[in-house]
C-alpha positions in Angstrom: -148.0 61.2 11.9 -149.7 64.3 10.6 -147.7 66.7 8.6 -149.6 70.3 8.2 -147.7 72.3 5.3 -146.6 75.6 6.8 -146.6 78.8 4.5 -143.1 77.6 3.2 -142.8 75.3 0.4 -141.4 72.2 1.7 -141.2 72.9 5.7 -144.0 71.2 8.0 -145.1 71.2 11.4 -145.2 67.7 12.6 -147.4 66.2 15.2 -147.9 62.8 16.8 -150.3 59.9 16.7 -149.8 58.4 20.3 -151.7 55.0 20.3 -152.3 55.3 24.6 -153.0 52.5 27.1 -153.1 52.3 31.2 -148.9 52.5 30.6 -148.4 56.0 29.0 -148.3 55.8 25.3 -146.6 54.6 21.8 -146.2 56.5 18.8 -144.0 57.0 15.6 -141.8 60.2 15.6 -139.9 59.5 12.2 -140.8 57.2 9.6 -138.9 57.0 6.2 -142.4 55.7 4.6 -144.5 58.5 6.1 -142.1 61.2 4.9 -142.1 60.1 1.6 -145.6 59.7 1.1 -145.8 63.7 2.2 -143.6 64.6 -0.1 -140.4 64.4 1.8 -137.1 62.9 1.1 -135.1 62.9 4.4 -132.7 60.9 5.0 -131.1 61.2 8.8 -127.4 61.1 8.7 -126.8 62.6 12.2 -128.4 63.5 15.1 -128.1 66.8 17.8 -129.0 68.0 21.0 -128.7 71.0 22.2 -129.5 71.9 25.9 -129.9 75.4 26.8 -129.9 76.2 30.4 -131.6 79.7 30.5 -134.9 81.0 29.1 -134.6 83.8 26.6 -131.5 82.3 24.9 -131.7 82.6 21.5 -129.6 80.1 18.2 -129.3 80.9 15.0 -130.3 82.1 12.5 -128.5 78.8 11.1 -127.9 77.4 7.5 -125.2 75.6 5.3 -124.6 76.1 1.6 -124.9 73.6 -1.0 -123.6 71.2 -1.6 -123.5 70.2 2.3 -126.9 72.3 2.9 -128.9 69.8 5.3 -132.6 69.5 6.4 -133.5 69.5 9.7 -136.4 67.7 11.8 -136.0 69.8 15.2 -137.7 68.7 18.5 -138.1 69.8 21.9 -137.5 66.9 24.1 -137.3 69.1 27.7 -138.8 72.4 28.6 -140.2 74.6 25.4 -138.9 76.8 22.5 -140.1 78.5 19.4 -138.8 77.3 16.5 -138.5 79.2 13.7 -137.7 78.3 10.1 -136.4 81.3 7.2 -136.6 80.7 3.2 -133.3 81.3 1.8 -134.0 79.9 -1.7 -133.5 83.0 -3.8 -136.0 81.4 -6.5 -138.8 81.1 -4.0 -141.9 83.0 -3.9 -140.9 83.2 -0.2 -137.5 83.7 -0.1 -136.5 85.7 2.8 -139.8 85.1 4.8 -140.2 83.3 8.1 -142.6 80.7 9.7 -142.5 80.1 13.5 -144.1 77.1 16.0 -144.2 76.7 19.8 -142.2 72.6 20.3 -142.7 71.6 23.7 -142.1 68.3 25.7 -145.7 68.6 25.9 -146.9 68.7 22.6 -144.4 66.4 21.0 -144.6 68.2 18.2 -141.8 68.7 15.1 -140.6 71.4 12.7 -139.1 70.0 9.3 -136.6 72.7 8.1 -135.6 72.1 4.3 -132.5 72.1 2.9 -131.3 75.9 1.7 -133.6 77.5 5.0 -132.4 79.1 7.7 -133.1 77.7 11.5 -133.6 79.5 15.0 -135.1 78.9 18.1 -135.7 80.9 21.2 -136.9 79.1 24.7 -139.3 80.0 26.4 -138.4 77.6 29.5 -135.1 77.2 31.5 -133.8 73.8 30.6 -135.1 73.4 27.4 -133.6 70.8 25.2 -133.7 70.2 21.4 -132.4 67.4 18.9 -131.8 67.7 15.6 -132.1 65.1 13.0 -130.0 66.2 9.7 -129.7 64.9 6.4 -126.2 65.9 5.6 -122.9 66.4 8.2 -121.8 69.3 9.3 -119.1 71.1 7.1 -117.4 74.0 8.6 -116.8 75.8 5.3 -120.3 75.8 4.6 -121.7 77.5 7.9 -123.4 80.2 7.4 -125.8 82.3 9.6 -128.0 85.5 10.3 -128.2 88.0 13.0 -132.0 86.5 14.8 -132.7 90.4 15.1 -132.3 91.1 11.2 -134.9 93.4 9.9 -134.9 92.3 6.2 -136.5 89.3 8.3 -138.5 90.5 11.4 -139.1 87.2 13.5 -141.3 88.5 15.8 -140.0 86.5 18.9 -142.4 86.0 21.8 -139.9 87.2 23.9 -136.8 89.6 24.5 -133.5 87.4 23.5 -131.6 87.7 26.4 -128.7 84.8 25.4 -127.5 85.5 22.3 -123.5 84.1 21.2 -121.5 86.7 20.2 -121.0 85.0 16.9 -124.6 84.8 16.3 -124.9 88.4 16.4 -121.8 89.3 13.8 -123.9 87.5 11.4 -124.5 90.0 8.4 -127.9 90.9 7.6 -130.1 89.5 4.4 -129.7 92.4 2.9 -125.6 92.3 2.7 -125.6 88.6 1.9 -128.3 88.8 -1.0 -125.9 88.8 -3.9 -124.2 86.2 -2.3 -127.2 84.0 -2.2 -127.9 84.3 -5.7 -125.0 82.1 -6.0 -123.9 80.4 -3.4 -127.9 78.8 -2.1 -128.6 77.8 -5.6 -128.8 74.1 -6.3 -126.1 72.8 -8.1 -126.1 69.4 -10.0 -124.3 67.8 -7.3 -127.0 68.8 -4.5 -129.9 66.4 -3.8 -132.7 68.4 -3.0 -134.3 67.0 0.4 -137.2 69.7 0.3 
């Protein structure tokens, strides 16, 4: 695998190393070894997919607090998407910047999300279709989100977002949650850091 370091400290765009033959090819897509020897710790404790039947539709922006905050290896396995990863470590030279890829069932390619960042994607196919591979469960309590139009933020999406829940839009913006993630997005001494 090849892991290329995006302008966020921990997060990387992952690509393939299909070995081809006359059949199609073989190729590695997650190895515990390979992550480590990048600098990640990520251990997968569940796995998502999300199918999305219309272009323009829009999830996220998508975290969980400490101590159930989980990194996430997102894929496009159908159709294609930008993904788009958001530092929300409030010691971070970056915190509150963004970092977004084209994944496609083409390009077979991965975005790492660390723990304590935001997620989003947008497709940019009908049908598209994403997993997820997380290093923590999913804990209710700790959900937490941003609106995907927040200006404190400014993804500049590749297109209009033309799906969006309701939900995601109630989300309050950076700029009402910062005193909030002073504390709450901090790591605590019972938080593994997966970054």
């Amino acid at each position: 695998m090849i892991f290329t370091p995006t302008p966020l400290a921990g997060s990387f765009v992952i690509d393939i190393e299909p070995r081809t033959d006359d059949r199609g090819f073989f190729s590695r897509s997650y190895c515990v070894e390979e992550f480590a020897a990048a600098g990640i710790d990520h251990r997968v404790v569940q796995e998502n997919v999300s199918f999305n039947h219309l272009a323009g539709t829009c999830r996220g922006i998508h975290f969980q607090r400490p101590p159930h905050a989980e990194a996430k290896l997102v894929r496009c396995t159908a159709g294609e998407i930008f993904d788009v990863v958001v530092d929300l470590r409030p010691e971070s030279d970056t915190f509150g910047e963004w970092y977004g890829v084209e994944l496609t069932a083409e390009n077979r390619r991965a975005l790492y999300v660390p723990v304590r960042c935001g997620h989003a994607y947008l497709t940019l196919t009908d049908g598209a279709e994403v997993t997820y591979q997380v290093s923590h469960r999913y804990n209710g309590s700790a959900e937490g989100g941003l609106r995907p139009d927040d200006p404190a933020i400014g993804v500049q999406w590749p297109r209009p977002l033309s799906v969006v829940s309701p939900k995601d839009m109630d989300w309050p913006s950076l700029g009402e949650q910062r005193s909030q993630f002073e504390i709450s997005m901090r790591v605590g001494p019972s938080v593994t850091r997966c970054e």
